[in-house]
LOGU-272593 format. One record per residue (C-alpha): x, y, z; residue number from 1; residue in one letter. Coordinates in steps of 0.1 Angstrom, whole numbers, plus 5000, padded with zeros to 4 digits. Layout:
+------+------+------+-----+------+
!   xx !   yy !   zz !  nr ! rest !
+------+------+------+-----+------+
!    X !    Y !    Z ! NUM !    A !
...
+------+------+------+-----+------+
***
This chain:
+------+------+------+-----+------+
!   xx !   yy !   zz !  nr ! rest !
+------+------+------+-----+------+
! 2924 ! 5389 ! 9696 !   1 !    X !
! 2953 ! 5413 ! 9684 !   2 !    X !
! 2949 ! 5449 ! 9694 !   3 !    X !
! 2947 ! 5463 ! 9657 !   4 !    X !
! 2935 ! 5501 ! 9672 !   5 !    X !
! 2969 ! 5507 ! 9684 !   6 !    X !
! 2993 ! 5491 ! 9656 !   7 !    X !
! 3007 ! 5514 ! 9625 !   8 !    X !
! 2996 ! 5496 ! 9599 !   9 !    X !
! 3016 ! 5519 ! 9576 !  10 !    X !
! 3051 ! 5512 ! 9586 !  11 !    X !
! 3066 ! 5481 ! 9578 !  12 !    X !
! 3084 ! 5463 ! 9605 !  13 !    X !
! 3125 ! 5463 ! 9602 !  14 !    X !
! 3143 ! 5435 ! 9585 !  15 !    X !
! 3169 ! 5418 ! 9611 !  16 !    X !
! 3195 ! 5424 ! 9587 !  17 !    X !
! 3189 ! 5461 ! 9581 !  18 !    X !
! 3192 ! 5458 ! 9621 !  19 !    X !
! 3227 ! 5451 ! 9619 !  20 !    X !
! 3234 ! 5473 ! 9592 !  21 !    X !
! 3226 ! 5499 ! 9613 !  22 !    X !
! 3242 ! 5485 ! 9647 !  23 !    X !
! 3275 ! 5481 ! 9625 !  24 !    X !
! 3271 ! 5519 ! 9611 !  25 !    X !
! 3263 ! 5527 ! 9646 !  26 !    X !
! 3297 ! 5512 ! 9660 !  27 !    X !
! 3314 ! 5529 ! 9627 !  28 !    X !
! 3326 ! 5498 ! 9607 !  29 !    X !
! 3337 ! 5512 ! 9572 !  30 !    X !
! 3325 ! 5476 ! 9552 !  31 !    X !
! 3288 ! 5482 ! 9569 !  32 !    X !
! 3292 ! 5516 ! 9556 !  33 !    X !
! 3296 ! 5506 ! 9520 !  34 !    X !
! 3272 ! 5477 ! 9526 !  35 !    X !
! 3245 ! 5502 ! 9532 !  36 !    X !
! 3256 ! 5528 ! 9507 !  37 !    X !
! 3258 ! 5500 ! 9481 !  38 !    X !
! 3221 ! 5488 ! 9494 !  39 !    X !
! 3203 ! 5519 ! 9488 !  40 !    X !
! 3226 ! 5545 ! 9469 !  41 !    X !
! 3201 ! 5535 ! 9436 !  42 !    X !
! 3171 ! 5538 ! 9447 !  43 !    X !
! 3184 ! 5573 ! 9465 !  44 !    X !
! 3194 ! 5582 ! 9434 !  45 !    X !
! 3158 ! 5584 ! 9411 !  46 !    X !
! 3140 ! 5598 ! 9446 !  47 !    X !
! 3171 ! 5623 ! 9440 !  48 !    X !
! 3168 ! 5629 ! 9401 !  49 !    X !
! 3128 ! 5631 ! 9403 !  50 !    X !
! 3130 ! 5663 ! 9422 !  51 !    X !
! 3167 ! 5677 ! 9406 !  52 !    X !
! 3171 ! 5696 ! 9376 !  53 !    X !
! 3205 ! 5677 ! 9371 !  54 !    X !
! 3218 ! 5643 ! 9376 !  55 !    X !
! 3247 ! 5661 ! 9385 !  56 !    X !
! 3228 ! 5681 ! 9408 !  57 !    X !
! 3206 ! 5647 ! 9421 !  58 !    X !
! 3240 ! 5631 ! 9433 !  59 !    X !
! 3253 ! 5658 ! 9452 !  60 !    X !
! 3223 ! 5661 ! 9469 !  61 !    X !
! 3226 ! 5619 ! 9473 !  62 !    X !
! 3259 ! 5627 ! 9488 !  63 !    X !
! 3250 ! 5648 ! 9508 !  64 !    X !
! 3220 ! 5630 ! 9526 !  65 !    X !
! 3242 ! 5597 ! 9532 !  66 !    X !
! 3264 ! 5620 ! 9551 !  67 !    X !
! 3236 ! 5631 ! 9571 !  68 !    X !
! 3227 ! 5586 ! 9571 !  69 !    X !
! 3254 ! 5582 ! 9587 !  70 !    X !
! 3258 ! 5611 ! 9610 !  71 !    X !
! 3226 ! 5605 ! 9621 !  72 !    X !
! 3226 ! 5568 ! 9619 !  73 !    X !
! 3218 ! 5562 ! 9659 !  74 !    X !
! 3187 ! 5578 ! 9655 !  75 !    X !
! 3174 ! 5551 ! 9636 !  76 !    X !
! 3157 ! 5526 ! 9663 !  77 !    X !
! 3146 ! 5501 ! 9638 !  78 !    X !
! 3107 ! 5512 ! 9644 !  79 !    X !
! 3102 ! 5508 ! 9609 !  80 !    X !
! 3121 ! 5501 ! 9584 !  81 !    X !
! 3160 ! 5509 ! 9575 !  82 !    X !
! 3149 ! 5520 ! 9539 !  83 !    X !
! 3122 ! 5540 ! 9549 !  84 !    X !
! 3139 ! 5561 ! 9575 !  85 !    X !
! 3171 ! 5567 ! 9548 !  86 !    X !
! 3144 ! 5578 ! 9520 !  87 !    X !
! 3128 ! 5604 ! 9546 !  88 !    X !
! 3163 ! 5619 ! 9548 !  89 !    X !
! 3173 ! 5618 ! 9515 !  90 !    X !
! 3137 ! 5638 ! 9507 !  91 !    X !
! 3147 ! 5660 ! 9535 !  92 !    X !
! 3177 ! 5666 ! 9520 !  93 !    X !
! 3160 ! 5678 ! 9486 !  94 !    X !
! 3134 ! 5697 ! 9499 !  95 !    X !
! 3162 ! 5715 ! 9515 !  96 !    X !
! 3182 ! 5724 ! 9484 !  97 !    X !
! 3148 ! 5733 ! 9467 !  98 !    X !
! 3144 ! 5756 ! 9497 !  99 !    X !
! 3176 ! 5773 ! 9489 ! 100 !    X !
! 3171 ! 5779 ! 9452 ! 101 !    X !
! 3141 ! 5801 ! 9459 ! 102 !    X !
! 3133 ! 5803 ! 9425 ! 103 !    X !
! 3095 ! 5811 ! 9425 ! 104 !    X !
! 3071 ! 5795 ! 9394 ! 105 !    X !
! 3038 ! 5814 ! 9407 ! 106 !    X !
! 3051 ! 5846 ! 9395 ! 107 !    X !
! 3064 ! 5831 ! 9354 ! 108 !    X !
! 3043 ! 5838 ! 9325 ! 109 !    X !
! 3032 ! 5808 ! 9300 ! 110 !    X !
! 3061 ! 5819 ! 9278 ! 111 !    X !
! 3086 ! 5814 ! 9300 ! 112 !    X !
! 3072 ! 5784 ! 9314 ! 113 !    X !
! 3067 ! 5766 ! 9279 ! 114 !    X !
! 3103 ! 5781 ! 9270 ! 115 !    X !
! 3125 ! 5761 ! 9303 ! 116 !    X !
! 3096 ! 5730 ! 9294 ! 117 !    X !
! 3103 ! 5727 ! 9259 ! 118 !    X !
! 3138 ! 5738 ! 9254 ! 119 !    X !
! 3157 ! 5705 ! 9252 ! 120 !    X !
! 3126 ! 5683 ! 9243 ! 121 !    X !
! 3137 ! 5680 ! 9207 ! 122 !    X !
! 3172 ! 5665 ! 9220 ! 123 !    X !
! 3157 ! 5644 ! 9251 ! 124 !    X !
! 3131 ! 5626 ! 9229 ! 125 !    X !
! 3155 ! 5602 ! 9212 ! 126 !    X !
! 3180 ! 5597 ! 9234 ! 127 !    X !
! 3165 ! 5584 ! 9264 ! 128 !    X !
! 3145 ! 5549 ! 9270 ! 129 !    X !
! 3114 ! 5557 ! 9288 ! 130 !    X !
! 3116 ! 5560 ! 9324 ! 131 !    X !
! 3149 ! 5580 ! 9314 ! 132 !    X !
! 3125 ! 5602 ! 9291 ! 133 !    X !
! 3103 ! 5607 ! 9322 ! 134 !    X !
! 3128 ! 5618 ! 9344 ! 135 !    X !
! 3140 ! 5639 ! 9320 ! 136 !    X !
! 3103 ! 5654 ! 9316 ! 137 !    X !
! 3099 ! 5659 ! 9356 ! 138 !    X !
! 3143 ! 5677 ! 9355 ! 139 !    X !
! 3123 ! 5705 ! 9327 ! 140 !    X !
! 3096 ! 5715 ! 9353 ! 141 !    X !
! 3103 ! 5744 ! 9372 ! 142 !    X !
! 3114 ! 5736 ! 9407 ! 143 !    X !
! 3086 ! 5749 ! 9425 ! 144 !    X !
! 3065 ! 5727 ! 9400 ! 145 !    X !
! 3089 ! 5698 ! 9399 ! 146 !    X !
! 3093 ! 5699 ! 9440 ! 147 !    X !
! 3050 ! 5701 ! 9442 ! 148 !    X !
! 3044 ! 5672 ! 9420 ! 149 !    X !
! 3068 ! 5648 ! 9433 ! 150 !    X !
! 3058 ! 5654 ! 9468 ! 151 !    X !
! 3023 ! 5651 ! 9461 ! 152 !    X !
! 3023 ! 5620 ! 9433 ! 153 !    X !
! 3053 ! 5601 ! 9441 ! 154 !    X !
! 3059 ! 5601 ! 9479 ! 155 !    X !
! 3022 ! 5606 ! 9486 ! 156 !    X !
! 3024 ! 5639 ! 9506 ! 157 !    X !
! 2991 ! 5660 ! 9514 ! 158 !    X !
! 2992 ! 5694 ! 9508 ! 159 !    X !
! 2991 ! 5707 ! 9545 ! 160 !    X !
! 3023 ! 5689 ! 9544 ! 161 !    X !
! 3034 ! 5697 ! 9510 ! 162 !    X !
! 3029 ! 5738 ! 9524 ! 163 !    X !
! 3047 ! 5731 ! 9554 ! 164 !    X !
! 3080 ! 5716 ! 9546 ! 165 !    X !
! 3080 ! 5741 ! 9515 ! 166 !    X !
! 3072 ! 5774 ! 9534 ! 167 !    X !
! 3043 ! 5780 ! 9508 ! 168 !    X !
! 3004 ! 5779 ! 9514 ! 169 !    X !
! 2980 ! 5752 ! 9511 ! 170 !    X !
! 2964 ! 5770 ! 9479 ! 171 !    X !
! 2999 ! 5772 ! 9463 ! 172 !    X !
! 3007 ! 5739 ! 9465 ! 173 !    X !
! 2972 ! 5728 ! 9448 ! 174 !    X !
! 2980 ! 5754 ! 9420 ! 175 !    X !
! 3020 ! 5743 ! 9414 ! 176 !    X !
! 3006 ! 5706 ! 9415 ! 177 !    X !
! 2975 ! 5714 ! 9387 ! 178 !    X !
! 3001 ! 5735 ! 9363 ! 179 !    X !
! 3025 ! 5714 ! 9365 ! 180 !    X !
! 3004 ! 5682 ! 9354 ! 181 !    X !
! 2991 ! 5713 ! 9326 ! 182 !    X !
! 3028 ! 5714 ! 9316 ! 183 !    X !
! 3036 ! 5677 ! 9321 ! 184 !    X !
! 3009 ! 5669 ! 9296 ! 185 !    X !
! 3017 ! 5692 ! 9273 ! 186 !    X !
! 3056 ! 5682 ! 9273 ! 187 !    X !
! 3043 ! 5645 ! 9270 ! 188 !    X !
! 3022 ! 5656 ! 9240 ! 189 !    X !
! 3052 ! 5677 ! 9225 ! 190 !    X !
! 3077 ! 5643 ! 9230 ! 191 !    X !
! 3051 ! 5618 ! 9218 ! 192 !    X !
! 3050 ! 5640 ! 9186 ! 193 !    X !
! 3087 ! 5637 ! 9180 ! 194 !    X !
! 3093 ! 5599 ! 9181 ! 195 !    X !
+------+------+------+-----+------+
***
């Protein structure tokens, strides 16, 4: 009977070829480079522009964590998978950035807020097909808000760890997550109006 107790269950296991994507980075051959650039550089991207304000701001901050991929590159021992392990940098490399902005939502007023929300709704609605228009949404939020619900929806992050990697407490991270679903909602509202 398979010892399940003592298996992570939440990891998948490594593709053989992501395996010698990463030997071949490892042993610094340029086409493996470009082979794993090419591989992931789009999904990077949207885990990038979900927590940006900019696209240009989400690809220097893609830029920047493939540098660190490949810098880093040995310390990937295929324990998991190749993707997984250049996604938690690429987050890394965000969180960093949003780190450095420093700009605090907890102490903005509902004006303001609704002003940097709402400001380019009226232009955004029409132009964008939809998971554009979300993105577009989640770029309006506020960082602090923006970095909150991100961690917390899409890369499935609990709060203690949410607080952590942030520098901010437990109870701010549950009040930037519910004001910013307040806000998302009400920008939704505000778009669906417009089309």
């Amino acid at each position: 009977m398979p010892d399940y107790a003592n298996k992570r269950h939440d990891q998948p296991l490594p593709d053989p070829a992501d395996l010698e994507l990463a030997a071949a980075c490892r042993a610094g051959e340029p086409q493996a480079q470009r082979a794993l650039w090419k591989r992931y550089k789009n999904r990077m991207y949207g885990v990038c522009l979900r927590l940006a304000a900019s696209p240009q701001e989400a690809e220097d901050w893609l830029q920047e964590a493939f540098i660190q991929v490949f810098r880093h590159i040995e310390k990937y021992r295929g324990e998991g998978s190749l993707e997984g392990w250049v996604r938690r940098i690429v987050v890394r490399t965000a969180i960093q950035h949003l780190k450095l902005q420093r700009l605090k939502t907890t102490g903005l007023d509902d004006e303001t807020l609704e002003r940097l929300l709402f400001e380019n709704a009226e232009t955004d609605a029409g132009e964008r097909d939809e998971p554009g228009r979300l993105v577009g949404l989640l770029q309006q939020l506020p960082p602090g808000f923006r970095a909150v619900l991100n961690l917390y929806v899409l890369e499935d992050r609990s709060h203690e760890e949410i607080a952590r990697e942030l520098n901010i407490t437990i109870g701010t991270s549950k009040s930037q997550l519910s004001r910013a679903k307040a806000f998302l909602k009400r920008l939704l509202d505000k778009t669906l109006i417009l089309l």
